[in-house]
Structures are given as C-alpha cells and as structure tokens.
N, C-alpha and C positions, 0 to 999 in steps of 0.2 A: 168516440164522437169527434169529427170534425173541429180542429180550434179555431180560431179567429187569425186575425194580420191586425198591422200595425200597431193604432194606439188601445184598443180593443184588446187583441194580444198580450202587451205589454200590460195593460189593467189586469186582465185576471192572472199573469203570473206574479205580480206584485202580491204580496200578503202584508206588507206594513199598512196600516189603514192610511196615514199621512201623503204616503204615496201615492197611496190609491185614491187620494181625496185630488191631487192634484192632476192627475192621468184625467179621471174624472171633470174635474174643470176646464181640461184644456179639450177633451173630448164635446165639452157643453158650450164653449164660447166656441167648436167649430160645427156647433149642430149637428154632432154625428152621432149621438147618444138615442140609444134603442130605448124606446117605450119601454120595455119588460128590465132593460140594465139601470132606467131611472127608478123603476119601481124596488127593483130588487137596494139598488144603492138607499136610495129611503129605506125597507125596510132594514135594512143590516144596521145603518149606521145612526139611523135618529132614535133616540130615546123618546117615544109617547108620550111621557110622563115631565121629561126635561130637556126639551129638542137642544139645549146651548150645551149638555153634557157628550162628550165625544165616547160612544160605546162602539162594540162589538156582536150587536148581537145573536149572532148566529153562530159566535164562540160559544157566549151562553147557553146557548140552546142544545149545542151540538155535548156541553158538562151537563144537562138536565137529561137529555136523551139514555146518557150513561147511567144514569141515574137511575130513572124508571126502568132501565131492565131490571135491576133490583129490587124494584117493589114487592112489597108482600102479594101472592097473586090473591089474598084475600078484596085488595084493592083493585079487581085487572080492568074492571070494566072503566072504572077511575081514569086508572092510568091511562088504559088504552086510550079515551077523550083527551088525554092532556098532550099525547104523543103526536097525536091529528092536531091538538091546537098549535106546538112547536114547529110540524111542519108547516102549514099555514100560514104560518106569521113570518113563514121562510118565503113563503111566497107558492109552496108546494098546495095545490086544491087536489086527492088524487083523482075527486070524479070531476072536474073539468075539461072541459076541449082545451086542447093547447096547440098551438101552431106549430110545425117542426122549429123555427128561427127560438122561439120560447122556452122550448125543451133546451134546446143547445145552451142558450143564456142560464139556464134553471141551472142545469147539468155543470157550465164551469163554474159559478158564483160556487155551490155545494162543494165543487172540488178544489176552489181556492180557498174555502173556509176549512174546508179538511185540511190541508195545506197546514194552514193557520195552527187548526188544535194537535195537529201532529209534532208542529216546531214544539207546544206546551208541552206535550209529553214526554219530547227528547230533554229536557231538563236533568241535570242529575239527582235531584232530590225527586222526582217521580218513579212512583215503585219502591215506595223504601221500607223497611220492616221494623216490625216490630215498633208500632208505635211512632213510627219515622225516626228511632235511633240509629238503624243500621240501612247504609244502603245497599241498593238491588245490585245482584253483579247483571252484564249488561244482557245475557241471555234469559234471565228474569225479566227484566226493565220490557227487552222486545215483544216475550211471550204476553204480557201485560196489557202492553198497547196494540198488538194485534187480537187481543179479545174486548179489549173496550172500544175498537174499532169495529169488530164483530158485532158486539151489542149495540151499539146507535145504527147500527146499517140493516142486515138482514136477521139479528139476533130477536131484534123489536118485530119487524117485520111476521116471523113465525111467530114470536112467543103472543103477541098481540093480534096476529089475524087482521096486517094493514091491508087496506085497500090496492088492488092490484095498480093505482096511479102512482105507490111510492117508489115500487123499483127503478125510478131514475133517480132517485136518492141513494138508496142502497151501491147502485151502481156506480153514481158518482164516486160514494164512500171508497167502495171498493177499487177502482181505478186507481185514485189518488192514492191507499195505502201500496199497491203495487209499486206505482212509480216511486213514490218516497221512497220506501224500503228497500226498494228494487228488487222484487219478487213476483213469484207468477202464484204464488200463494192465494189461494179463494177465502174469503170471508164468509161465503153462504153456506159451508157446509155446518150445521145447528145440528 
C-alpha cells in the first residue's frame, strides 16, 4: 500500500510514542491531521480509564491477540468476541464501509504498532527456556516470533472464522514482519 510524505511519513515511521506525540502536535497546530489519524492516535494512546496515564495500546492488544490463539477452543466462541472486540478498539469494524484514504491510515497505524511489538520481541530475554533459565539461540528466538506473528495476524483469522474486513490487519501484520526481518516469508500459510 501506498505510504505517506512528509510529516505523516515521518509519524508512522517513528515507533517511540514520545516522538510520535510530538510529529503528532506539530502535525495538529498545522491542521493537517486526517480525521481517521486523530481517531486512530486517541485510540492507541488514551487510556479510557485514565486519559493523564501515557499507554500503548495497541502494543497491548496486539500481546492479547497472541494470546487468544491459545485459548482452550472449549472457549472459541468467547474468544472469537473478544478477538473482534481488540480489533475494534484498534479502530478495525470488519463490516464497515471505509474510504480507501481510511484503509491506508488503518493499514500503516497496524503496521507501525507491528513495528513496535516486533522491536519487544527482538529482546534477548524473549524465547527463553526452560522456565526463562536458558536462553533461545537466535534461530529459535526467530522461528518464535515468526509464529507469534502468525498467530495475531492470519493464525486468528482461520482458527477464529474473522470477518473477511480483517485481512487489512493480517496484511498489515504480514508486510511489516517482511520488511523487519527482511523476508519474503508468508505468514498465512496455517
């Protein structure tokens, strides 16, 4: 998909939130901030519960996602509702009309937050065994994070029966673990 220019550009390649609060400001005192990039920035970064606390959250979302692929499927119809309510709150409706301009905003926001939860991953304490005594060698560490990437994108997707409006999620996923990793490696093959 199509990126952006200027300060647009420079926002969604940024992944520090502080960064992107400031891109963000200077974007808003020059009135050039998109309807769907205000909504999206509200929901990512305000806490509902305590708008002065500085969160993430579509970090969160995106460790809850990983999550529920692991559910017992005794729970699936559960899950599946709460998979629909994380995207949601991402800003993702899948049976809504969306404008193409929408999609595109949709599309980078998902793929700078990917971004985001893939720098957590690359940590050296993630993947580690045995009880987190030993750690992963690094061919471990990858095959890891290319399945827990699997799972929040198109692993959910089949295992859950989402709505044909998430594969711009999936896809985002997908995209961005390419470019990080620098692979042409598919995620949707489940």
């Amino acid at each position: 998909m199509e990126a952006f220019t200027g300060t647009l550009a420079d926002y969604y390649r940024e992944i520090e939130p502080d960064a992107r609060k400031k891109l963000y400001a200077a974007m808003s005192a020059e009135g050039t901030v998109p309807p769907m990039v205000r909504r999206l920035y509200e929901l990512r970064y305000t806490d509902p519960k305590a708008p002065e606390n500085e969160v993430n959250l579509f970090l969160w979302y995106y460790v809850n996602l990983q999550q529920y692929y692991n559910a017992p499927t005794l729970l699936r119809r559960r899950t599946r509702r709460e998979i629909l309510s994380c995207l949601q709150k991402m800003g993702l409706w899948p049976d809504m009309p969306r404008t193409p301009e929408d999609e595109r905003v949709l599309y980078w926001e998902f793929r700078n937050a990917a971004r985001r939860y893939f720098g957590t991953l690359s940590a050296p304490s993630y993947g580690r065994k045995l009880f987190g005594v030993l750690p992963a060698k690094e061919d471990e560490r990858l095959l890891r994070m290319r399945e827990d990437a699997r799972k929040i994108s198109f692993g959910n997707a089949v295992k859950y029966a989402l709505p044909t409006g998430t594969e711009l999620f999936c896809r985002a996923i997908e995209d961005e673990f390419r470019e990080y990793f620098r692979t042409e490696e598919s995620l949707s093959g489940v």
